[in-house]
C-alpha positions in Angstrom: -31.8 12.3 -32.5 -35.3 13.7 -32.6 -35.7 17.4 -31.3 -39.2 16.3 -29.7 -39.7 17.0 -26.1 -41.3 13.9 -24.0 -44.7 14.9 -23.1 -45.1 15.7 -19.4 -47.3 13.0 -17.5 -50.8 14.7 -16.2 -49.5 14.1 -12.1 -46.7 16.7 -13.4 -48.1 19.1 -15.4 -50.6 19.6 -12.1 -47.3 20.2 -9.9 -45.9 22.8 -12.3 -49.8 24.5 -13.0 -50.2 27.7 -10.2 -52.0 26.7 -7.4 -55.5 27.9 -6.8 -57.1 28.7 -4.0 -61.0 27.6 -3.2 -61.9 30.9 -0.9 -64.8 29.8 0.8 -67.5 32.7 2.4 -67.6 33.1 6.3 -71.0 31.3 7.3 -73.6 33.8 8.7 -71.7 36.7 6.8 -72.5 38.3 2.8 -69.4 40.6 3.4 -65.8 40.5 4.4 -63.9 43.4 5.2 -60.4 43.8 6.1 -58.7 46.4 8.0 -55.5 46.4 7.2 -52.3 48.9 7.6 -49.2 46.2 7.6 -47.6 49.2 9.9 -48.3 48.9 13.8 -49.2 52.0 15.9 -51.4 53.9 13.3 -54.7 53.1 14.5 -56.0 50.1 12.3 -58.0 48.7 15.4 -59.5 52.2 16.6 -60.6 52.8 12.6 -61.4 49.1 12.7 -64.2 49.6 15.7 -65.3 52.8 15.0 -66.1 51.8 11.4 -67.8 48.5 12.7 -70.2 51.1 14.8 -70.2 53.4 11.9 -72.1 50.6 9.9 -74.0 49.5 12.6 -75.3 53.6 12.3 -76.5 53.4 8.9 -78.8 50.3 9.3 -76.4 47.0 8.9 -75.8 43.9 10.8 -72.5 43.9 11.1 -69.4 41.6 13.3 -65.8 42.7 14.4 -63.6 40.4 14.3 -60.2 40.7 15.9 -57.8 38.5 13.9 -54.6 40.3 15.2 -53.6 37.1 17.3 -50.3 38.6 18.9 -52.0 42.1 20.3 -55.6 41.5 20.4 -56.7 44.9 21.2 -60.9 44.7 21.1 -61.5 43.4 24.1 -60.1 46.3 25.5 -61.7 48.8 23.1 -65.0 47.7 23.9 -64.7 46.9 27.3 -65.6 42.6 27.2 -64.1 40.9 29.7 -65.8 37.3 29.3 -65.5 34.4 27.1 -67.5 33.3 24.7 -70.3 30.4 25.1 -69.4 27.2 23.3 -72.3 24.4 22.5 -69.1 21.9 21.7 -68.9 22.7 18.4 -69.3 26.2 17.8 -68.4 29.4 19.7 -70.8 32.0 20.2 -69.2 36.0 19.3 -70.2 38.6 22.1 -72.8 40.7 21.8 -71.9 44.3 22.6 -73.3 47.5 21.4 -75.2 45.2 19.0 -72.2 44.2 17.0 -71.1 40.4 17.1 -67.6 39.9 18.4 -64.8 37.4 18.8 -61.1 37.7 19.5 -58.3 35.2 20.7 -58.0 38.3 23.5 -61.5 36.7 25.0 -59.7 32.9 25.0 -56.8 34.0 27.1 -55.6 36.4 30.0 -54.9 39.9 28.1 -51.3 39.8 29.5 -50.7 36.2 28.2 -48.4 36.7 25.3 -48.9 35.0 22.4 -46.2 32.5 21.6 -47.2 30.9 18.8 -46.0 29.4 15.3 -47.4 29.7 11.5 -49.5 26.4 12.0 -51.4 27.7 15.6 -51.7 31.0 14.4 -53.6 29.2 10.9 -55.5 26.8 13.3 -57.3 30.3 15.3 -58.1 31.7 12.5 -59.8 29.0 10.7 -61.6 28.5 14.2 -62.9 32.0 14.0 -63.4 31.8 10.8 -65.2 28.2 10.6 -66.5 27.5 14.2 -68.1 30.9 15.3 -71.9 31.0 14.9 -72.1 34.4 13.2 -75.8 35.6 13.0 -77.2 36.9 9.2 -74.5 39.5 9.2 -74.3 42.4 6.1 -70.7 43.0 7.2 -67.9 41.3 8.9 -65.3 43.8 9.3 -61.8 41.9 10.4 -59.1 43.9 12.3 -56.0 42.6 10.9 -52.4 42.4 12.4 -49.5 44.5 11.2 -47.7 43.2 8.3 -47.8 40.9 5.6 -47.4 37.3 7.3 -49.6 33.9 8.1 -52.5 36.2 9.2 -52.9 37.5 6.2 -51.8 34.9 3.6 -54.2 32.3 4.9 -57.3 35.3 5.0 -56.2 36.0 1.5 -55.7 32.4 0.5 -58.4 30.9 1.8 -61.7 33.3 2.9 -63.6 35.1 0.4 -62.5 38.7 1.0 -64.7 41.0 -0.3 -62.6 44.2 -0.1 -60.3 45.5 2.2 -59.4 49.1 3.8 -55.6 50.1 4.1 -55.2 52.8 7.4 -51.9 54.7 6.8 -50.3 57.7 9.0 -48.9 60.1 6.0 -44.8 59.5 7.3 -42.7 57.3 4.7 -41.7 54.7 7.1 -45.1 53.9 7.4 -46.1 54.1 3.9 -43.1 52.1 3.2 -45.1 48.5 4.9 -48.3 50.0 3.3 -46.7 49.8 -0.3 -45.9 45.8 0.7 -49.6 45.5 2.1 -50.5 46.9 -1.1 -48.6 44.4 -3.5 -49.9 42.0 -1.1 -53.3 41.9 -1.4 -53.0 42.5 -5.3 -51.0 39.5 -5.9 -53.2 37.5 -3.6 -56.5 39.1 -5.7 -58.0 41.2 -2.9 -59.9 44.0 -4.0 -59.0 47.5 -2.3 -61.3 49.3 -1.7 -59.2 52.7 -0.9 -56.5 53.9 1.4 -57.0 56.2 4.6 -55.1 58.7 6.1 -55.4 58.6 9.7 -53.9 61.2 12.5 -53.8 63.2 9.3 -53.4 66.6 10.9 -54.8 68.0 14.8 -56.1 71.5 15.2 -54.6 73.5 17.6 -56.1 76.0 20.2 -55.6 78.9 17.5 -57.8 77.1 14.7 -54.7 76.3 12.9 -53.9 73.0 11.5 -51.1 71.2 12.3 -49.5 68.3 9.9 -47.4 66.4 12.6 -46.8 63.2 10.5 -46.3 65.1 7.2 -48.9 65.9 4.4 -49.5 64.0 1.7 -48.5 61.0 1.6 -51.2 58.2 1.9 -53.2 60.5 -1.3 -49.7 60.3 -3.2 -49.8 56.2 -2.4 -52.9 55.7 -3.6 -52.4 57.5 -6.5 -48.7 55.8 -7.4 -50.9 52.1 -6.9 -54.1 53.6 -8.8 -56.3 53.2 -5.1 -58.5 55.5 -4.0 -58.3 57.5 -1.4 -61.1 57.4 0.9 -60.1 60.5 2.9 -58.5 61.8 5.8 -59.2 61.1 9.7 -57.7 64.3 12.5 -55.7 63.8 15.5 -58.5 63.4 18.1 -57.8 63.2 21.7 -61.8 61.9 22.3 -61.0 59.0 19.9 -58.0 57.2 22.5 -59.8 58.7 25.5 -63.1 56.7 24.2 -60.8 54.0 23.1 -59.3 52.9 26.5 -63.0 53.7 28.4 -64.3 50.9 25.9 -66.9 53.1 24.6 -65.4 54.0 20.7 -66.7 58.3 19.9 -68.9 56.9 17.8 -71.0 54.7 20.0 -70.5 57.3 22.7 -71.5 60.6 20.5 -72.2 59.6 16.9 -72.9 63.2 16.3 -69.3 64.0 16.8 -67.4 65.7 13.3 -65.0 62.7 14.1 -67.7 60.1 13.9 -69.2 61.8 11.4 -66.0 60.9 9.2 -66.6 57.0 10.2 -70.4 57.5 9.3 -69.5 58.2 6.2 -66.9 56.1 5.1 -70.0 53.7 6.6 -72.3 55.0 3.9 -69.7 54.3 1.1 -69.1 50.9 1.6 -72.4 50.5 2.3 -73.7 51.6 -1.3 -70.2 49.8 -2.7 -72.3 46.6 -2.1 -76.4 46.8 -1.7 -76.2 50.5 -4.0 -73.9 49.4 -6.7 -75.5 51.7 -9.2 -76.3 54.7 -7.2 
């Protein structure tokens, strides 16, 4: 009996070859940015806005879009409360504080909840994605949901991602998701562009500073995954209080140390892509 294996037909040897994903650039954008945490309640979609602003600060064209389909949080943030124009083909994103915006939270009441399976939540996406007439943008920064599900898979999968931003309080249970959101995007071929540690610390009425959440962590992440760390962001009660008024602190008082902070994360990524060699 000969030892030689039949060769495999060409229809087979497709089925058993890994399959690759065209990722195709949002029209009207150059670069994708996503905000990511994969932990709830840390303040993705506060860092997500401010640093939308924060670009718009240091001379870019930039879009927010809010592609966390079960909580949509910026049409609160920013205080829009009307739907966006459609032409029948294409949707128009809202203009406020010069940033381009679009979120399933203007499509539906804000106390609708979501009800939806993998297929409608792939379906809005590709419709923000594909059918929303975004304007010569530099940036396109995209608030992600929590976790590591369809959201993300089919943004990974299927958009040309340009770099994304991982928001992490410094406590282990939420480093925990981050280390999945981490694995994540590497095995999907996302570049990271660093990890922050937000409500790092609050300084009380005696100067001191105050570590609530623990010290350390997010830094000791991003070294264990070789990330880097962009820095740290304080407990400030302005930021929520700005937040819920639908004017972010650094739209209302870009001076602010806090805005500051943004600002400069802002200037990083800005020199990441049009400074590559500064």
């Amino acid at each position: 009996m000969s030892d030689k294996k039949p060769e495999l037909s060409a229809a087979m040897k497709q089925k058993l070859e890994p399959k690759r994903f065209t990722k195709n650039p949002i029209l009207g954008t150059k670069f994708t940015i996503a905000i990511s945490s994969a932990k709830g309640g840390v303040g993705k979609s506060t860092f997500a806005t401010n640093l939308a602003l924060a670009l718009k600060q240091v001379g870019c064209k930039v879009g927010l879009l809010d592609a966390d389909i079960y909580g949509p949080s910026i049409p609160k943030m920013f205080n829009i409360d009307e739907k966006p124009k459609s032409d029948g083909q294409k949707l128009e994103p809202i203009l406020k504080y010069d940033i381009q915006c679009m979120s399933i939270g203007f499509l539906a009441d804000q106390q609708t909840p979501m009800i939806w399976r993998g297929p409608m939540v792939t379906s809005a996406i590709k419709t923000f994605t594909q059918k929303v007439n975004w304007k010569n943008l530099d940036f396109i920064i995209i608030d992600m949901p929590p976790g590591t599900g369809d959201t993300q898979l089919t943004f990974s999968q299927e958009i040309k991602m340009d770099g994304a931003i991982i928001v992490s309080t410094p406590q282990e249970v939420a480093l925990l998701d981050v280390k999945r959101g981490i694995k994540m995007f590497d095995k999907l071929g996302v570049k990271i562009l660093g990890l922050v540690d937000n409500m790092s610390f609050f300084i009380g009425d005696d100067g001191k500073k105050y570590k609530i959440f623990g010290e350390g962590g997010v830094k000791k992440t991003a070294e264990e995954f070789q990330k880097e760390f962009l820095g740290e962001i304080p407990i400030n009660p302005e930021i929520g209080k700005q937040g819920d008024l639908g004017l972010p602190i650094v739209e209302k008082n870009p001076d602010n140390e806090t805005s500051q902070i943004f600002i400069n994360f802002a200037k990083k990524i800005k020199s990441i892509y049009f400074n590559p060699n500064s």
